[in-house]
Backbone as a printed PyTorch tensor [residue, N CA C, xyz], in Angstrom:
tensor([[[-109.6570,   50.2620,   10.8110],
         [-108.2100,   50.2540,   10.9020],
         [-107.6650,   51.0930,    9.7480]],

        [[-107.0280,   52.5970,    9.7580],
         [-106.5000,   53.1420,    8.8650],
         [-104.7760,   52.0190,    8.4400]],

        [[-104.7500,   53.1150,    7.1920],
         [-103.4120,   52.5490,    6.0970],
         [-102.0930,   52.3900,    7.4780]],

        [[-102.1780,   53.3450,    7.9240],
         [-100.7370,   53.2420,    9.3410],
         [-101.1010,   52.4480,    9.9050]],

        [[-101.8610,   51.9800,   10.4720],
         [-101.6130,   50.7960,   11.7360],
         [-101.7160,   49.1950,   10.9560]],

        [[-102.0310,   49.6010,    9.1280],
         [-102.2490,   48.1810,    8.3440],
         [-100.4220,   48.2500,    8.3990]],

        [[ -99.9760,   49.3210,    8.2960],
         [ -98.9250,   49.1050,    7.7270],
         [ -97.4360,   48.6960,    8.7910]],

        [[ -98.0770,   49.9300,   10.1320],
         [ -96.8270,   48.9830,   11.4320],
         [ -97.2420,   47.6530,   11.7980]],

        [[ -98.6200,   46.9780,   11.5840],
         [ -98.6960,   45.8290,   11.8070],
         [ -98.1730,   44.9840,   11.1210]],

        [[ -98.4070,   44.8300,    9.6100],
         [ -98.5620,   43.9740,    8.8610],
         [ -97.6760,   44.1570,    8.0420]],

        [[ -97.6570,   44.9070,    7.4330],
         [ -96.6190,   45.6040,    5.8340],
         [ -94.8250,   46.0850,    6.6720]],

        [[ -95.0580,   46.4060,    7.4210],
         [ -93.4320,   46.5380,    7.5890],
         [ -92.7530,   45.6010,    8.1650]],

        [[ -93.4080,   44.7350,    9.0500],
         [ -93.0010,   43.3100,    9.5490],
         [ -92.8400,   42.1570,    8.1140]],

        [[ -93.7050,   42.2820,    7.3300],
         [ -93.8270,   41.4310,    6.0570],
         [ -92.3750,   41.8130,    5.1570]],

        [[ -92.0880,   42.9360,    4.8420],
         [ -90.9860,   43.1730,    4.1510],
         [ -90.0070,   42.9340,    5.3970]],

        [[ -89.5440,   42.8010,    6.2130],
         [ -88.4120,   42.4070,    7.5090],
         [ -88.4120,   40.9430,    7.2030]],

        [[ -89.5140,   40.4690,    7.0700],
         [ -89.1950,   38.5390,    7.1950],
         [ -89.4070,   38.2760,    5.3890]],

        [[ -89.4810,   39.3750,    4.6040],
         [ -88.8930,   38.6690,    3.2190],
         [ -87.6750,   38.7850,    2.6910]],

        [[ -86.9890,   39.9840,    3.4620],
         [ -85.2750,   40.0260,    3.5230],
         [ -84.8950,   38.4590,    4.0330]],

        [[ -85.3560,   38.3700,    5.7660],
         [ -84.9510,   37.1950,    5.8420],
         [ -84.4230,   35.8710,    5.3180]],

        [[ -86.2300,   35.7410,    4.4310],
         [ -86.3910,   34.8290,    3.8200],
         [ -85.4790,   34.7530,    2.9660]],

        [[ -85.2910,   35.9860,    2.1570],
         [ -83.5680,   36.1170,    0.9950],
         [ -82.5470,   35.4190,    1.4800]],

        [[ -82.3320,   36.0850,    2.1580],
         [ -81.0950,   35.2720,    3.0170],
         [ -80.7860,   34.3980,    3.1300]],

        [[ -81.8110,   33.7360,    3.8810],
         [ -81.7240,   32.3080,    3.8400],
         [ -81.8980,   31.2530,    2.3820]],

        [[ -82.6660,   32.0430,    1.6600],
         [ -82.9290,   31.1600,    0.1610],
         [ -81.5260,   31.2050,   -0.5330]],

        [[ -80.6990,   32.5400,   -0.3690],
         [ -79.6700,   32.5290,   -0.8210],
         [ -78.0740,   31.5220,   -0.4990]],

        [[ -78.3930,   31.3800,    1.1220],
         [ -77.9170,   30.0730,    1.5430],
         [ -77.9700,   28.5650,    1.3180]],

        [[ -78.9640,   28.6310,    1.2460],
         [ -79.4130,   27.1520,    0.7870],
         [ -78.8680,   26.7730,   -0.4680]],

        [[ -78.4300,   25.5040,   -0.3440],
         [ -77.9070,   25.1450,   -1.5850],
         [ -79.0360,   23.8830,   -2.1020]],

        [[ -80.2740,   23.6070,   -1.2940],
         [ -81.0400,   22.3620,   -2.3010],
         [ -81.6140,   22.7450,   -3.7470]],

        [[ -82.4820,   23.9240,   -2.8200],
         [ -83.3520,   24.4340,   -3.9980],
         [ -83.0760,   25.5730,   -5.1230]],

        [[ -82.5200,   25.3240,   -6.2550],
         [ -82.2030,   26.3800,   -7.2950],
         [ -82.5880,   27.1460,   -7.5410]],

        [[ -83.9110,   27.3620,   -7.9230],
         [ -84.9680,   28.1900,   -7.8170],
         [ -84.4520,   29.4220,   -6.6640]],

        [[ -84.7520,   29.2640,   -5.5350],
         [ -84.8620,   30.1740,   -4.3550],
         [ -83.1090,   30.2300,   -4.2550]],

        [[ -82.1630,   30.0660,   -4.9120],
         [ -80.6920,   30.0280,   -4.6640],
         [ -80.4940,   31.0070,   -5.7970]],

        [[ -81.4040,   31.0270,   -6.8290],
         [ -80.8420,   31.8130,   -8.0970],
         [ -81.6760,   33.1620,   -7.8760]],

        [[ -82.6250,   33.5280,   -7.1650],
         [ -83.4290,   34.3360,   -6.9450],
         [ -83.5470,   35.1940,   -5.2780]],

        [[ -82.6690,   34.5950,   -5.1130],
         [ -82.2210,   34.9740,   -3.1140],
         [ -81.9450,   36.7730,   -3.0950]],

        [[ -80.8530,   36.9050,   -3.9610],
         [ -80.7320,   38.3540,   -4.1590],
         [ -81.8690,   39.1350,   -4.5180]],

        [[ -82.7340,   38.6090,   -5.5560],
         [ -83.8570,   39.3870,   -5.7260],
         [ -84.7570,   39.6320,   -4.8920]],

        [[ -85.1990,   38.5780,   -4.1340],
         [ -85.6920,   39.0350,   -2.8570],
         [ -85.5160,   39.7860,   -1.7880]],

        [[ -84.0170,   39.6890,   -1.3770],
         [ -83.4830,   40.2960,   -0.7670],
         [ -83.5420,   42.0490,   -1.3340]],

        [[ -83.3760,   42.2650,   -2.5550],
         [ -83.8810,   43.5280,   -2.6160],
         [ -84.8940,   44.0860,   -3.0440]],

        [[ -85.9310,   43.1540,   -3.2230],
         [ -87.1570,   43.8540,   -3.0060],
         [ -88.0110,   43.8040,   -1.6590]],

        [[ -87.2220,   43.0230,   -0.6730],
         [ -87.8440,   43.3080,    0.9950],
         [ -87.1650,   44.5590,    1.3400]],

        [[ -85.8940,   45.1230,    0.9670],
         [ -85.2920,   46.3020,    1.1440],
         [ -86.2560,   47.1680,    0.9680]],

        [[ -86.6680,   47.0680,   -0.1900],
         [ -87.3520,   48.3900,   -0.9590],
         [ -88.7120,   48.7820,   -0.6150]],

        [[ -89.1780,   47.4580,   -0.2040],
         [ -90.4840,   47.3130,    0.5320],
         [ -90.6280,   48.4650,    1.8260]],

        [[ -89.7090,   47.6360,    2.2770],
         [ -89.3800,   48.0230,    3.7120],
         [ -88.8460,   49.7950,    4.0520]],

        [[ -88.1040,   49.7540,    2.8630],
         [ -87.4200,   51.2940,    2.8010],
         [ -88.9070,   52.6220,    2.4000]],

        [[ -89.9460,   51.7370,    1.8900],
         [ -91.0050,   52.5420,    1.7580],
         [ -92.1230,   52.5450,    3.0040]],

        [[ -92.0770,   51.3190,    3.4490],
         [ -92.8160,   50.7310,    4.8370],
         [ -92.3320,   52.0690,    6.0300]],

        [[ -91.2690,   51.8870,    6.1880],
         [ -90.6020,   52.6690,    7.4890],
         [ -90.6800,   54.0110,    7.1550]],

        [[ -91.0080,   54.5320,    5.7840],
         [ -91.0020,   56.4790,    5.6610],
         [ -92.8450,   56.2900,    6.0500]],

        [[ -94.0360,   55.3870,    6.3290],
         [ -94.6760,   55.8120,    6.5530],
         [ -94.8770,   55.7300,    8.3440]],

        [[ -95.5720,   56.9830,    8.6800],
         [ -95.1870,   56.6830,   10.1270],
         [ -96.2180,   56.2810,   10.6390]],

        [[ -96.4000,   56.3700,   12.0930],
         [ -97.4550,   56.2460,   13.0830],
         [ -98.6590,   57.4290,   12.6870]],

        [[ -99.8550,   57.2040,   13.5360],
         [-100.4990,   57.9810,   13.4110],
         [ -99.7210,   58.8780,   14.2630]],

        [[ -99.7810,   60.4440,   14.1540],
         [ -99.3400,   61.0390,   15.1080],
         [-100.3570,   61.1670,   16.8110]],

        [[ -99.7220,   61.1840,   17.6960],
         [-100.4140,   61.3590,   18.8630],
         [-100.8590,   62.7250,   19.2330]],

        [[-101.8280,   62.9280,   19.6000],
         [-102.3860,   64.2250,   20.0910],
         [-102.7240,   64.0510,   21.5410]],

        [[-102.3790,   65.2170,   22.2150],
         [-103.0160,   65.3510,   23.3030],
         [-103.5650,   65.9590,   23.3100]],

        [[-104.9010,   66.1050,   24.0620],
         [-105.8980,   67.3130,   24.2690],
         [-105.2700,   68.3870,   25.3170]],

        [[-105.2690,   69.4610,   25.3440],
         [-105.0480,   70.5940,   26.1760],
         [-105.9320,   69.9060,   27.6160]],

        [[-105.2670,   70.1830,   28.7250],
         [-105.5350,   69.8790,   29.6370],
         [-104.9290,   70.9600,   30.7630]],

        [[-105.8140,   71.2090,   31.8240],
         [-106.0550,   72.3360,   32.5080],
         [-105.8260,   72.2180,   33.9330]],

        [[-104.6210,   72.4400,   34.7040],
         [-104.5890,   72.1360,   35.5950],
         [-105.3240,   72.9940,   36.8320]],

        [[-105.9890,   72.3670,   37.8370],
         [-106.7620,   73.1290,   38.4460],
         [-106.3670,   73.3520,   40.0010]],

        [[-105.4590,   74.4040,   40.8500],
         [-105.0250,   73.8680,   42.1150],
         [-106.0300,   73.1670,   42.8430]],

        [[-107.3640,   73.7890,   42.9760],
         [-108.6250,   73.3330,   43.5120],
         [-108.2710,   71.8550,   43.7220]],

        [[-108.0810,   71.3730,   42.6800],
         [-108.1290,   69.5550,   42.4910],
         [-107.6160,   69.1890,   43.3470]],

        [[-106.1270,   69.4410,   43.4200],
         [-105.1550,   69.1250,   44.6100],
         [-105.3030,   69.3870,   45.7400]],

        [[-105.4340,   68.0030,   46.8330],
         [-105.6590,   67.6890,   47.6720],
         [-104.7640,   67.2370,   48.7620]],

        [[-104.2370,   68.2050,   49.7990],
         [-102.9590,   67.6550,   50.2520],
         [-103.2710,   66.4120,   51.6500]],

        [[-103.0450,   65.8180,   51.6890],
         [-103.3250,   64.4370,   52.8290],
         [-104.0780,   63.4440,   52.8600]],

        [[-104.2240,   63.5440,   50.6340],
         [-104.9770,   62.3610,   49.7430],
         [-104.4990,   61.2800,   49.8330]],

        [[-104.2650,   60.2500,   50.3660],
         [-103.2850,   59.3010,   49.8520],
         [-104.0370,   58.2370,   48.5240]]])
């Protein structure tokens, strides 16, 4: 498994649900901890994420492919 497919799997979904998680920690009013630190999270899933999404897919290749009339067969179904 190359670095791109670790990273559309795993690493750019991971920074998406630690914004979340900000969010919501920042809502919460039980826990202080995660209430005083909500923003910080929130921007380091940004930043995560803002580096996550500049890496891309593998690019797709197609092979050259050769069309041949021969092939075509008219009353193939």
């Amino acid at each position: 498994m190359s670095f791109r497919e670790i990273n559309s799997k795993y690493l750019e979904p991971a920074s998406m649900w630690m914004m979340i998680f900000g969010i919501v920690a920042l809502c919460q009013p039980w826990i202080f901890f995660l209430h005083r630190y909500g923003a910080t999270i929130i921007i380091i899933g940004l930043i995560c994420f803002l580096i996550t999404s500049h890496i891309g897919p593998k690019p797709f290749v197609v092979e050259d492919e050769v069309f041949d009339v021969s092939d075509h067969r008219e009353g193939k179904a």
